[in-house]
N, C-alpha and C positions, 0 to 999 in steps of 0.2 A: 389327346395330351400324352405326353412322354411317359413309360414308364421305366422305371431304374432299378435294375439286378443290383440287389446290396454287394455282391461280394464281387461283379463288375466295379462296383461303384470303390470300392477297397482296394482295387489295383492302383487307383490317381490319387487316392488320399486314404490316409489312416482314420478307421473310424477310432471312435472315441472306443474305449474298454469298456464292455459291456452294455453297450447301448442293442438296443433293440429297434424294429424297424420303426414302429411308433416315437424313435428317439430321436430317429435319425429326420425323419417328419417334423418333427417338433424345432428341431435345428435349422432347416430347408424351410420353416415357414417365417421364422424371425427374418429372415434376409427376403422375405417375398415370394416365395415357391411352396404357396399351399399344396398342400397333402389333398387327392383328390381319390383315393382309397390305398389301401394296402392288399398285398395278395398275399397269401403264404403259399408254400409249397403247394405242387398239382395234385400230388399223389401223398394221400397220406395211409396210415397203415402199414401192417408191414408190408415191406419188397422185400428180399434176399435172393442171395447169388444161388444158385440148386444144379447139382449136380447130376445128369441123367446117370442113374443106375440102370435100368434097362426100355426098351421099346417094343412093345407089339403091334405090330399093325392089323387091324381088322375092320371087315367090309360090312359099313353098317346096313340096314333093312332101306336105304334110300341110296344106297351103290357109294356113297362117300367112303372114303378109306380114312381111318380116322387112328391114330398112334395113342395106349394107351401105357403112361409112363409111371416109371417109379421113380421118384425124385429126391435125393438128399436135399433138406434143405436148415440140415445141423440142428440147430438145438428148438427149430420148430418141428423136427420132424417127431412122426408116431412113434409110440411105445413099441417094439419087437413082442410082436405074439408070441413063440416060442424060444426059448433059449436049444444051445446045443446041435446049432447047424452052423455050417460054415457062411457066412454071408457072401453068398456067390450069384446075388442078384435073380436066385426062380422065382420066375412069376407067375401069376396067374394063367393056368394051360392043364395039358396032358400032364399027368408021371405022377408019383407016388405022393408029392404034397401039393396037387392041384388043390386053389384055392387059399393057397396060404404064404406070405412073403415075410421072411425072416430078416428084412435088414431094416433099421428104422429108414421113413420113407415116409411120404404121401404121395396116393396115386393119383394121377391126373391125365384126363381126356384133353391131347392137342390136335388141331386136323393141319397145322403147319408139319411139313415135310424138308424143312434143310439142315435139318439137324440130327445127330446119331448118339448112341450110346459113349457116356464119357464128357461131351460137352458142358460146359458150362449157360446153364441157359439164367433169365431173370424172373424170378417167380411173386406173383401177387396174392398172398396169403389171404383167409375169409377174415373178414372184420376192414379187409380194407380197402380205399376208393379211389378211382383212377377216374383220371381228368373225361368231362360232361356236365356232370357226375353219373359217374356208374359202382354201383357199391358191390362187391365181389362175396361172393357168399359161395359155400358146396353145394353142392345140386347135382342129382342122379343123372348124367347122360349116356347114348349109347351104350347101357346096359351095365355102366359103372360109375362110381361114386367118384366124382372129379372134384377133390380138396385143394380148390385153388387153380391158378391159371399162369401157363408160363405166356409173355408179353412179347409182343412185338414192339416196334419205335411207336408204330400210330399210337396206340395202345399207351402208351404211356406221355404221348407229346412231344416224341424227340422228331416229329418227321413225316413222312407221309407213305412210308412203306410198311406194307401189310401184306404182304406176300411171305413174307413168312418172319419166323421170331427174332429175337435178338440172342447172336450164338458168343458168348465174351470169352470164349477158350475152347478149343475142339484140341483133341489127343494130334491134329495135324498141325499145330498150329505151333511156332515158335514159343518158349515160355514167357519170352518178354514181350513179345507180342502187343500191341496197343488194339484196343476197342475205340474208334472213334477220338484217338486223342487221350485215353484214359489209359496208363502202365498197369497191366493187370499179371503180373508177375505172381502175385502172391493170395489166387483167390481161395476163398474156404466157403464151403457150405452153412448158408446163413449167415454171411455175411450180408448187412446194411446195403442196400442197391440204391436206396435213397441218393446217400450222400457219395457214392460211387461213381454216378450216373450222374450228380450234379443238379434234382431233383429237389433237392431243400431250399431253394432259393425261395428267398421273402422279396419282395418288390413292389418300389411303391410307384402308386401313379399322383404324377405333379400338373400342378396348373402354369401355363407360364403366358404370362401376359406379352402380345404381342411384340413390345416394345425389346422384351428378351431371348431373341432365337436362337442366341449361343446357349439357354440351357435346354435346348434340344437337341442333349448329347451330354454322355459323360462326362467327359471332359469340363462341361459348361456349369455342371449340375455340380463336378468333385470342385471345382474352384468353390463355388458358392458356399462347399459345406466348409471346407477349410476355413472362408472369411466367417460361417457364424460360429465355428469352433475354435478356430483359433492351429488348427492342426495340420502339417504340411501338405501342401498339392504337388504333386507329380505328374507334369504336364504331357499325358502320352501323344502330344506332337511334337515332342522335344527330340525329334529323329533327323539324321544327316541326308538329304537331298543332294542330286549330282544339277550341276549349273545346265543353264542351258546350253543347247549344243546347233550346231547345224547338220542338215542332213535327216533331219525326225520326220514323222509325216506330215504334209503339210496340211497347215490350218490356217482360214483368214476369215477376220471377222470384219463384215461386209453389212456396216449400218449406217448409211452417210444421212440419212435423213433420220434422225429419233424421234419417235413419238410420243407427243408431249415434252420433250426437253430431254426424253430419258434413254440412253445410250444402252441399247440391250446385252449388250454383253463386254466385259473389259479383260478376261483374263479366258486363256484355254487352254489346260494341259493336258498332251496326248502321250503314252509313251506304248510302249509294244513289247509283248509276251509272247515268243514262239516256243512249241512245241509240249504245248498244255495239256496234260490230259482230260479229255472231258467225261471219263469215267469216275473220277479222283469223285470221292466220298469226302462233304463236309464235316469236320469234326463234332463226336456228339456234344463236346463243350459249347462248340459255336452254338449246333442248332440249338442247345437248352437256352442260349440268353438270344437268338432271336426269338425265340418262343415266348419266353418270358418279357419281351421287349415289344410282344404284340404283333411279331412278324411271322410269317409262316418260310421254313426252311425251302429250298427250291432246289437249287446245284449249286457247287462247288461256286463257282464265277459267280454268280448273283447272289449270294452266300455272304460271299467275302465284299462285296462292294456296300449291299446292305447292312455289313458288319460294322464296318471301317465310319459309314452315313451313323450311324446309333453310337460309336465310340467317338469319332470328332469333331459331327457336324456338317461334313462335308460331303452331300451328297456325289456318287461316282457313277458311270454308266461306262460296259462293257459290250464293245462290237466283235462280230466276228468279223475279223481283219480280211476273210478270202473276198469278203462279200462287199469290201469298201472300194473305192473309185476315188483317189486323190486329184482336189485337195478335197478337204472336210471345210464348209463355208455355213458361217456364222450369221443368216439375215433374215427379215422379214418377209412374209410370205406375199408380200405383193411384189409385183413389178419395181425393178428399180435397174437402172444401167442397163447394163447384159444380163442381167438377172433378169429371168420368166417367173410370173406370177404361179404360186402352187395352188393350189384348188383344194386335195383333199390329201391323207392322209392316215394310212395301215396302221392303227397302235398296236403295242404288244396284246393290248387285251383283243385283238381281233377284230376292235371295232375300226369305220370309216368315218376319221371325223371329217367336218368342213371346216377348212381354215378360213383364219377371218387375216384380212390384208394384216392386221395389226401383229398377229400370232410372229413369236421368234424361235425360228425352227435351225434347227441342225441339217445339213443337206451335204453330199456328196455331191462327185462330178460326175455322176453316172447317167449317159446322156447329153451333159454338156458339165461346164462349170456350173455349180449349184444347184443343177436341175432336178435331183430326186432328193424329198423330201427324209430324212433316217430320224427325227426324233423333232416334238416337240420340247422349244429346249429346257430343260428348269422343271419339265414337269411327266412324260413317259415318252420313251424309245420307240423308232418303230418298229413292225414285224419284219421286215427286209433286210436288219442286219443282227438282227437277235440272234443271242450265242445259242446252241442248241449243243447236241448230244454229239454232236462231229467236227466240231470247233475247236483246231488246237492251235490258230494264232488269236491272238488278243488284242485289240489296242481300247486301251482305259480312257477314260474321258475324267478330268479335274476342271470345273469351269466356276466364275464366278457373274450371275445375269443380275440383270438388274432387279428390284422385288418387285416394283408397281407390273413392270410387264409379264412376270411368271404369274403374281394372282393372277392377274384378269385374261389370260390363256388361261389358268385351272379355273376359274366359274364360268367364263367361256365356255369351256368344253367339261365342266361338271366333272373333271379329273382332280380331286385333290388326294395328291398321291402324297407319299410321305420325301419325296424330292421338295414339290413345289412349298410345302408346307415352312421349310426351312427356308427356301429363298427368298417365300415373298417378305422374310422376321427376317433377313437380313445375313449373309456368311460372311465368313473372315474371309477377306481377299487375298491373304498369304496362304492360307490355308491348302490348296490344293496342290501343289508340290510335294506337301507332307503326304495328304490324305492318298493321292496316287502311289508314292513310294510304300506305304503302311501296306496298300493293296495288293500291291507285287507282290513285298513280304511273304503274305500270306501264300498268296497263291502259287507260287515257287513251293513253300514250304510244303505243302498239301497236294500240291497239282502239279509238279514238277516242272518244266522250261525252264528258257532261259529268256534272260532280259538283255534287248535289243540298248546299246550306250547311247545312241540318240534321246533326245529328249525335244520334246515341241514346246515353248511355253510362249505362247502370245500375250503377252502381259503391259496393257494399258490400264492398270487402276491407278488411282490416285491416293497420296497419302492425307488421313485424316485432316482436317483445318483444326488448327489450334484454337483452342478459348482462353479468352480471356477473364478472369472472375477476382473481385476483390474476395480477403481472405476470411472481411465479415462479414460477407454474401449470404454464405448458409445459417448463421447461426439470424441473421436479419429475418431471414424466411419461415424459416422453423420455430422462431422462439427459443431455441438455446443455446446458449453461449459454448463456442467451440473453438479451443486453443489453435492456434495457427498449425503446429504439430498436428494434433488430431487430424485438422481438414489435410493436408497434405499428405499424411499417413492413410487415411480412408481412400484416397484420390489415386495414391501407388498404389496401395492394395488391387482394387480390380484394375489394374493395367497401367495406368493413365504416367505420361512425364510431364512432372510438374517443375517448371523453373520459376522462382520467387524473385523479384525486382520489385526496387522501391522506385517511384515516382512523382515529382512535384504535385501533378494532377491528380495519379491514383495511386496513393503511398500504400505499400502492403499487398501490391498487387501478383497473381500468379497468372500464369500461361500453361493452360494443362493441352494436354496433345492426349486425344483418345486413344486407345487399342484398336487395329485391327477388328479385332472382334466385337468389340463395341459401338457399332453403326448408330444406334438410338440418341449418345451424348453427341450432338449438336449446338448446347446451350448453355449456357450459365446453371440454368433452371433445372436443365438436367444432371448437373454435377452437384447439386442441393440435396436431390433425392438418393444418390450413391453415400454420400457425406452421412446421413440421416438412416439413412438403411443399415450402412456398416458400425454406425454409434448405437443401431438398435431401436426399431422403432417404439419399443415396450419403454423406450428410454424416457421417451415425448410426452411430456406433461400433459395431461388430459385435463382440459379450460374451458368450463361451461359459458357461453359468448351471454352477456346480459342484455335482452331484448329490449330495444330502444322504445321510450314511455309514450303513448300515447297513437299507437299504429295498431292495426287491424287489417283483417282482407278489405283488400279493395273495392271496389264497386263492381269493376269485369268480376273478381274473386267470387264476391257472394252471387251474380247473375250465373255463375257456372256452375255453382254449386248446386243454388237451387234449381237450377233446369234439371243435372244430371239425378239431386232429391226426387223432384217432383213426377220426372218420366219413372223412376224407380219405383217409385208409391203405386205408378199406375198399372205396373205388371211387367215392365219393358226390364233387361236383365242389360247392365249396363260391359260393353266387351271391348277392346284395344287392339288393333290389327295394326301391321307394319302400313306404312302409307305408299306401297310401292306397289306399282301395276306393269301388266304386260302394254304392248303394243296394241295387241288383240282385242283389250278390253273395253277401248272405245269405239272400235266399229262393231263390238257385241254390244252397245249398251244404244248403237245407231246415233250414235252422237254427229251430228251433222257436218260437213267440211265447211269452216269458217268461222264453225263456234268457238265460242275465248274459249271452252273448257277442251279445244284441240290445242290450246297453249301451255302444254307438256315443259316441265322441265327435265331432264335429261341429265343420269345420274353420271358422272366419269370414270366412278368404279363402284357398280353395282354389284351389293352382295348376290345377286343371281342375273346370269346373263339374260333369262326370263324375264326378269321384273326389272328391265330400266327406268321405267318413269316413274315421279313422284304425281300422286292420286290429282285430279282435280276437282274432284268431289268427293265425301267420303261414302258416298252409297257405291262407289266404285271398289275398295277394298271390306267394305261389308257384305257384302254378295259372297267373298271366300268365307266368311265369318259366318255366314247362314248356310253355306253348301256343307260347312265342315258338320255342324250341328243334324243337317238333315242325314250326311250320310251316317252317323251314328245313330241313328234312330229316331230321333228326337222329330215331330208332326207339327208341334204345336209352338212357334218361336217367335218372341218378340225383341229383340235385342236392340240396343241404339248405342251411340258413342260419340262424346264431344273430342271435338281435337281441328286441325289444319288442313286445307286442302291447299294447294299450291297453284299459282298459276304464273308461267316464264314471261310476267310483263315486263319486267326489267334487266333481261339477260342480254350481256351485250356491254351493259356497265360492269366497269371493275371496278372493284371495291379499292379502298385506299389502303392503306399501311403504312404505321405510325412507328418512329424513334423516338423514343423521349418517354419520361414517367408519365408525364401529366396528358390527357385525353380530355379534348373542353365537350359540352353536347352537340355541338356542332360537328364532331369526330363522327359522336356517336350518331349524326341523324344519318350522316353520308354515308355509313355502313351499311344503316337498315335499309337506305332508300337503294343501295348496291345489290340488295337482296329480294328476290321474290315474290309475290302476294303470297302471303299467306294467313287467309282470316279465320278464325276461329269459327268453329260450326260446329252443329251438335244434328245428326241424321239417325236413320232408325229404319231398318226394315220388319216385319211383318206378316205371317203365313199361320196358317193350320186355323185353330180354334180358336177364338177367343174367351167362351166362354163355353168348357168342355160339358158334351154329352150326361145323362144321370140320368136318377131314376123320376125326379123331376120333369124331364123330356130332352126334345133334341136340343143340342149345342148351338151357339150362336160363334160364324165364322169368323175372321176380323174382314173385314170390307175399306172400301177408299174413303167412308166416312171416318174410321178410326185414326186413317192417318192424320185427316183435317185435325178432329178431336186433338192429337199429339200436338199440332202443329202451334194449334190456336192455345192447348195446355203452355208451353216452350214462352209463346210472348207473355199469356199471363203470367208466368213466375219471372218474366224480364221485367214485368210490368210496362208493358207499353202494348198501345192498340194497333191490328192491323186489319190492313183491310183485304179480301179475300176479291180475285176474277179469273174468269174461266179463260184459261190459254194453253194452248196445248204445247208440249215442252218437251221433249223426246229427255228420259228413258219411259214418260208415263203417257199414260192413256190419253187421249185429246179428248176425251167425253167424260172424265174421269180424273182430271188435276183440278186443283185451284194452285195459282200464284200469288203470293203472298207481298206487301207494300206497306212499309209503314204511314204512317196519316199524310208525311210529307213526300208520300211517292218513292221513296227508296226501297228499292228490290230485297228482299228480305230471304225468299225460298220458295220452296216447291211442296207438293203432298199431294198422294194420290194413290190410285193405283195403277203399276209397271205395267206398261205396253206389250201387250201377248206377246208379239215377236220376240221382243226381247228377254221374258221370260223360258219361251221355246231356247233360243239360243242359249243361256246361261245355264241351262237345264234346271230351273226352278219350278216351284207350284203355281199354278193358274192361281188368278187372282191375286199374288202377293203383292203386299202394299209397303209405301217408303214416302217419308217425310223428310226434308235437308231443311236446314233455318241456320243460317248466317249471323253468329249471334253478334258480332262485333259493332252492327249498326244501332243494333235495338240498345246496347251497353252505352254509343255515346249520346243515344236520342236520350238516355234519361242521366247519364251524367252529373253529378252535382246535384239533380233536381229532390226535393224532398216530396215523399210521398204522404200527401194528408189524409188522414182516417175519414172514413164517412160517419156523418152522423147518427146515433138512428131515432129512427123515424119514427113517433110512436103513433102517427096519424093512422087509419082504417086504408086496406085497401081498395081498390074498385080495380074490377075485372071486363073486358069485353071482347069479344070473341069475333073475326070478320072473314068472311070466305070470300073472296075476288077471284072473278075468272078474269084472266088475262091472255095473251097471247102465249102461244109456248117456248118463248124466248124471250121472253122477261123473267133476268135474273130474282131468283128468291130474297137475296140479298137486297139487290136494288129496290125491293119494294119494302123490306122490313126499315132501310133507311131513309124512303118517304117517310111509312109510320110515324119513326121519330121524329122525324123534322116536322110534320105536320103538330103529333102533341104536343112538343115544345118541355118544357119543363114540367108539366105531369105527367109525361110518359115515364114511367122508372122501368119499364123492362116490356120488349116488342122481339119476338119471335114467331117462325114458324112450326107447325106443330104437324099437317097434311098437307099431302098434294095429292087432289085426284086426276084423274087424264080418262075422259070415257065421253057415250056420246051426249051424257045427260049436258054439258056444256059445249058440246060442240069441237068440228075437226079444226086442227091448228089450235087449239084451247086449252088450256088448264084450272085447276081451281088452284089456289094457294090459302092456306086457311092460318089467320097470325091473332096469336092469341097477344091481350094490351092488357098492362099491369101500368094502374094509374096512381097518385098520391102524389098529394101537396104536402107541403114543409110544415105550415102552419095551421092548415084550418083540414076539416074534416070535408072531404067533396060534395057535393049538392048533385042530384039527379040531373040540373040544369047542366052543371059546369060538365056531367060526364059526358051529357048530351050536348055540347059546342063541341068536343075534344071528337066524340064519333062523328059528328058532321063537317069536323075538319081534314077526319084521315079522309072519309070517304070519299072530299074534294079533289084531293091532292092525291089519292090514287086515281079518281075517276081522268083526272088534269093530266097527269104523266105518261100514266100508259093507260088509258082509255079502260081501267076495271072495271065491271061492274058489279055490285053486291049480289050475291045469291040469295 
C-alpha cells in the first residue's frame, strides 16, 4: 500500500494548522483511505552539522588506516580541559601537550577517507538511533574513545553509498554550494541535520481499495484530503505540455486481435533527451521521499521516473536511446501478421521469463519490425535497453495499457512491480503528456540535456461514457435525504460534469461524465457512493434492521453446523483453505483421465498463475493445509473443513443479464443453473497419533478405521443412514476405502486411507487418512422430515454372541445385515466385535464374531423366544453365505 511523505503531501494541498500525522489519518479515513500505520522520522536523536577540526591518520594493529577526528559540533561539543591556549586544533601526538586538546570537540574514530580538515561533515551523537535500528552509543576503538559517529548517506537512509561519508562543505567548495538539492550557505556547528537533510518526515501508510488507483499517488491522496477538509488542492499536473508533433520516434500500437475484448494498449508517449549526464547525482530531497515512499534510490534517470510514478500516478520507463531500433511496437507476444511470436524475455532483474501468447510487451525493430522483445509492458523493462552508467540519450516512455491485461502478466510472471500495481487500479488516460514532460523537468534540471521538440503521442483512448442518474437516486439508496445542490456539488467535487435536464419521463434527471482519472464510476451505483462519501460517511444513520418473526437456521444451516460441532467434539481442528489448485494436483492425487473430478473449472484471472483451477474436491486443497501444519512441527494433525468443491458441468452456458427492477425466480433459477456444481461437503484429513504416547503406554495411531468412524459420525449428526461397500477410488487405498450411499443408493462419499503413491508424491506421512461426505444429499434426504424420539425401553436385555466362519470375502457388513434381517424386530443392536483369519478355520476362511443385543417393546423375552431368534440368524447366515457356527 502507498505511503505519503506529509510535507510531499503539503506541496498539492494545505494541511490544516496544526494537525499532526494522526490527524491528517483521521481526515484520509472519513473519505475511505484508512490509515494503515504511521512512521515518523528514521533517525531520531541528535544529528548535527560538525566541523572537522583536525585528522590523524593511524595504522591500526589489523593494517586498516583509520582517521582519528576532533569535531566541532557547537553546543554538543565537550568542555575545554585547559584554558589559556590558543585553539589551534593539537591533537593528540608528539610535543609538549601530547595528550591533551584545547578546543571544545568530540573525538571520533572514522575509517572513511574523502574528507579533510575544515569540512563540513554529519555527525550522530550517543543517545541516538539511525535507521535498522542501530542505537549509537561511545565505545573505545582503535585505542580511542570515539563519541559519536560522522554518517555516510547508507548510514542514514538517503541512499546506497557507503564508500565514504557525507562532506556538506569542504574549504574547496563554493559557499553557496548545494548538498544534494540542499542551499547550505550558512552552516554552523551543531546545527539540526535532522531537519537539514529532510530526515523529519512523518509518513503515513494508506489502504486503497482497488476500485481507487488514482490514490496511488499524491496527487490522488492531496485531492481526497482537500474533499474531507474542505482545503484547497493544487493539482501538480496542472503543467503546460507541447502538442504533438511529427517527426518523433516512431511508435505503433499493433493489437488487431484483443484478448478477451480488451484492447492492450490506447495511448504511447515517447519523447527524447539528449546529452544526459549519467553521472548527475539525485538530489537528497528526492532520495529522502523515495525512501520514505518505500522505494530504494538507484540513479538519477530511474530516480526521476519513479519520482514523477509516486507524485502523479503515472507510471514512466526510461530507454537508453543508443540501444533502440525504430519503430518501438506495441503487441502481444504471439504471432500475429508479420509479427514473430516471442518466446522469452531478459528483465531488468536478470531474470528469463517465458512469455505467455497472451503477455503485451514493448518490442523494438531490432532484427526485424517488432522482433526483440524491450519490456514487459505495464509491468518491468527489459535488460537490453536499460539506461546504465554510459547513457546520455533518453527517450521516456508515458503509456496508458489496459488493467485486466497488466494484472494477469504480473501473476503470470509473479512481477508485481510498483508500475503494474497502478495499471492494473486503473491510470488517467490524459495523464501521460503531463507525467513525461514533469520528467524531463527534472532531469534537464539535475542531469543536464537538451529536449529533442518532437513529441510521439499515439493516442487512441476514449472519453468516459456519460451517466445517467435521477437526482433522488442517492438519497433512495442511502437512506438520506440529499438536496439536488449537495448531490451535484459532491459529483463536481471529485471531478465529474454534471448537466441537470428536466424530463417528462425522468424529471430532475442529471448526466454526470466522469474524470479521467476516475475509471471505477461506470454506474449510477457508483455515483451513490461518491455522493455518501463526500457528505461523510460518519453522516449515515446507523439502523439496527428488525429480524423478521418466526425464522431460524434452516435445515442445510443446523445439518452444517452440527457436522462441523460434532467432528470438532471429536478432536478434528476445524481450517478454511482457498479453493484453488494447481494443474499438478490432480495427476499427484492419480485422479484418473475421464473422471468428472477432471472436470476443472478454469479461473480467467487467477489470483496466481500457479493455482488456476477451482478444487474438485476438498481433500485436494487440504493436503496444503496439512503440509503447512507438518512443516511447522506439528506430528499429530487432524483437521477437516465444510465448504464447496466445483465441478465445470455447465460451462459453456451463459448466464443471462437483466434490465429492469424486478427479477422473478425464474431469473433467479437460470443464473444458478448458468453456474457450476458446486455442493457442499465437509472432508478431513488425518496423520500422526491419535491417541499420544504416556506413561500409561504406547500411543494409538489414527488408522482407515478412523476415517469410516468420521464418516459414519458426519451422517449421524445429518441424521440419516448409510450404507458402507468396498470400492476402490483413487486418492485412497483399494484395500483400505469404504464408499459411502444413502438407503436410496445415492453416492454420498469416500473414507479411508490415501493410496501410498500418492502419499509418496504429495510428500506426506504413510498411512494418512481422509474422509469427503457430500453433505447436500443427505440435507434433501431428510428435509421437512421430522425426527421422532425413541422410546425407552424399560424391558431386560438379552445378549448372544455368534462366531461364523465364512469365506474371506464376505463383507462384515453383509453379514451384520443378515443378522438383522433375520431378528426382525428384536434385534435392537448387531455388530461386529472379532475377526480371526488362522488355520484353526481353515485357508480361504475367516471367523466373523457378532455380538446380538435382543429386546421386545412389551414383554420381557423367554429363553424360547431368544432361542427362535438364534436359530433364525443361524439359518440365514448358514442360507446366504454358507456360515457355519464355531
Amino acid at each position: 500500500m502507498p505511503k505519503v511523505p506529509l510535507s510531499w503531501l503539503a506541496e498539492s494541498v494545505d494541511l490544516v494548522d496544526g494537525s499532526s500525522a494522526e490527524d491528517v489519518a483521521a481526515a484520509l479515513a472519513r473519505v475511505g483511505l484508512e490509515e494503515e500505520g504511521i512512521e515518523g522520522p528514521p533517525v531520531k536523536g541528535p544529528l548535527v552539522v560538525g566541523r572537522v577540526l583536525s585528522l590523524v591518520k593511524e595504522t591500526a594493529s589489523n593494517g586498516k588506516t583509520v582517521n582519528y577526528c576532533r569535531v566541532d559540533v557547537g553546543g554538543h561539543n565537550d568542555e575545554p580541559i585547559t584554558e589559556g591556549y590558543d585553539n589551534v586544533g593539537q591533537v593528540e601526538g608528539k610535543g609538549p601537550d601530547a595528550g591533551h586538546f584545547f578546543t571544545p570537540s568530540r573525538g571520533i574514530v572514522c575509517g572513511a577517507h574523502n574528507f579533510v580538515e575544515g569540512d563540513y561533515v554529519v555527525v550522530v551523537l550517543p543517545g541516538a538511533e539511525l535507521p535498522g535500528p542501530f542505537p549509537i552509543s561511545g565505545r573505545k576503538t582503535y585505542g580511542h574513545w570515539s563519541d559519536g559517529m560522522i554518517c555516510s548517506a547508507k548510514e542514514l537512509g538517503l541512499g546506497e553509498d557507503h564508500d565514504g561519508i557525507i562532506v556538506l562543505q569542504s574549504p574547496t567548495r563554493d559557499a553557496d554550494a548545494e548538498f544534494g538539492g540542499f542551499a547550505l550557505a550558512h552552516l554552523e556547528p551543531g546545527q539540526d541535520a535532522i531537519e537539514l537533510l529532510g530526515l523529519d518526515e512523518n509518513t503515513i501508510e494508506i489502504n486503497v481499495t482497488p476500485d481507487r488507483g488514482y490514490s496511488f499517488s499524491i496527487r490522488g491522496v492531496a485531492r481526497e484530503y482537500a474533499h474531507a477538509t474542505g482545503q484547497e488542492f493544487r493539482d501538480p499536473a496542472a503543467i503546460e505540455t507541447p502538442a504533438k508533433t511529427f517527426g518523433g520516434f516512431s511508435v505503433e500500437i499493433d493489437d488487431p486481435e484483443p484478448v478477451r475484448g480488451n484492447v492492450g494498449a490506447d495511448r504511447f508517449v515517447a519523447r527524447i533527451v539528449r546529452g544526459f549526464d549519467p553521472t548527475a547525482a539525485s538530489p537528497t530531497w528526492m532520495k529522502s521521499r523515495l525512501t520514505a515512499s518505500g522505494m530504494r534510490p538507484i540513479s538519477l534517470a530511474v530516480d526521476v521516473t519513479n519520482y514523477v510514478m509516486l507524485e502523479l500516478g503515472q507510471p514512466l520507463h526510461a530507454y537508453d536511446l543508443a540501444k533502440l531500433t525504430a519503430p518501438i511496437v506495441v503487441r502481444r507476444a504471439s504471432a500475429s501478421g508479420d509479427l514473430p511470436a516471442i518466446s522469452t524475455l531478459t528483465t531488468l532483474d536478470d531474470s528469463e521469463r517465458n512469455l505467455d501468447g497472451e503477455d503485451l510487451l514493448i518490442c523494438d525493430s531490432e532484427g526485424g519490425r517488432g522482433a526483440r522483445a524491450i519490456g514487459i509492458a505495464g509491468v518491468m523493462g527489459g535488460a537490453d535497453t536499460e539506461v546504465s552508467d554510459s547513457t546520455t540519450d533518453i527517450l521516456l516512455e508515458g503509456a496508458h495499457f489496459d488493467p485486466i491485461t497488466i494484472a494477469r502478466s504480473a501473476r503470470r510472471h509473479k512481477l508485481g512491480s510498483e508500475a503494474s500495481r497502478r495499471f492494473e487500479r486503473g491510470v488517467d488516460t490524459q495523464l501521460a503528456p503531463v507525467a513525461v514532460q514533469r520528467a524531463i523537468d527534472l532531469l534537464t534540471k539535475f542531469g543536464g540535456g537538451e529536449v529533442d521538440t518532437q513529441v510521439t503521442d499515439v493516442n487512441d483512448t476514449v472519453a468516459p461514457t456519460p451517466i445517467e442518474m435521477r437526482v433522488d437516486f442517492p438519497g433512495s439508496i442511502v437512506g438520506v435525504e440529499y438536496t439536488r445542490a449537495g448531490v451535484i456539488g459532491a459529483l463536481e467535487q471529485v471531478g465529474c460534469t454534471v448537466k441537470l435536464f428536466e424530463a417528462l419521463s425522468e424529471p430532475d434527471s442529471l448526466t454526470v461524465t466522469p474524470p479521467t482519472w476516475r475509471p471505477d464510476l461506470t454506474d449510477a451505483i457508483n455515483l451513490v457512493e461518491e455522493v455518501a462519501r463526500l457528505h461523510g460517511f460518519e453522516n449515515l444513520p446507523s439502523v439496527l434492521p428488525t429480524p423478521p418473526p418466526g425464522r431460524g437456521y434452516t435445515h442445510s444451516q443446523k445439518v452444517r453446523k452440527s457436522v462441523a460441532r460434532g467432528l470438532a467434539d471429536r478432536g478434528l481442528t476445524q481450517v478454511l483453505t482457498y479453493p484453488f489448485i494447481s494443474e499438478q494436483r490432480l495427476d499427484d492425487m492419480l485422479i484418473p483421465d475421464g473422471d468428472p473430478r477432471r472436470e476443472v473449472v478454469r479461473l480467467a484471472n487467477p489470483l496466481s498463475a500457479e493455482l488456476p483451477l477451482m478444487r474438485t474436491s476438498l481433500i485436494q486443497s487440504l493436503v496444503d493445509a496439512l503440509k503447512v501444519n507438518l512443516g511447522r512441527g506439528a506430528q499429530d494433525v487432524a483437521i477437516y473443513e465444510v465448504g464447496r468443491a466445483y465441478r465445470a458441468s455447465n460451462i459453456g452456458q451463459v448466464a443471462r443479464t437483466f434490465s429492469g427492477d424486478a427479477i422473478t425466480p425464474d431469473d433467479v433459477e437460470a443464473l444458478n443453473d448458468s453456474l457450476p456444481m458446486q455442493p457442499r461437503r465437509v472432508g478431513g484429513l488425518m496423520t500422526g497419533q491419535r491417541t499420544p504416547s504416556g506413561w500409561h503406554g504406547a500411543g494409538a495411531p489414527f488408522d482407515w478405521t478412523d476415517a469410516l468412524a468420521a464418516a459414519q459420525a458426519v451422517a449421524q449428526m445429518a441424521g440419516v443412514t448409510i450404507v458402507a461397500s468396498a470400492e476402490a477410488h483413487m486418492p485412497w487405498h483399494p484395500g483400505r476405502c469404504a464408499t459411502y450411499r444413502l438407503v436410496d443408493g445415492t453416492f454420498v462419499g469416500h473414507a479411508g486411507e490415501l493410496h501410498p503413491k500418492v502419499l509418496e508424491t504429495l510428500g506426506l506421512p504413510s498411512r494418512t487418512v481422509a474422509f469427503e461426505m457430500i453433505l447436500d444429499p443427505m440435507v434433501e434426504f431428510r428435509e421437512g422430515q421430522i425426527t421422532l424420539a425413541d422410546a425407552v425401553n424399560a424391558q431386560p436385555l438379552a445378549k448372544e454372541d455368534f462366531a461364523f466362519v465364512v469365506a474371506s470375502d464376505v463383507a462384515a457388513g453383509d453379514l451384520v445385515a443378515c443378522v438383522r434381517r433375520a431378528g426382525g424386530d428384536l434385534v435392537e443392536d448387531a455388530r461386529v466385535f472379532d475377526v480371526y483369519v488362522g488355520e484353526q478355520v481353515g485357508e480361504g476362511k475367516k471367523s466373523l464374531a457378532v455380538a446380538v443385543r435382543m429386546r421386545a417393546e412389551d414383554k420381557t423375552l423367554s429363553a424360547e423366544d431368544v432361542l427362535e431368534v438364534r436359530k433364525a440368524i443361524i439359518a440365514a447366515a448358514e442360507s446366504e453365505f454358507e456360515a457355519v457356527l464355531r
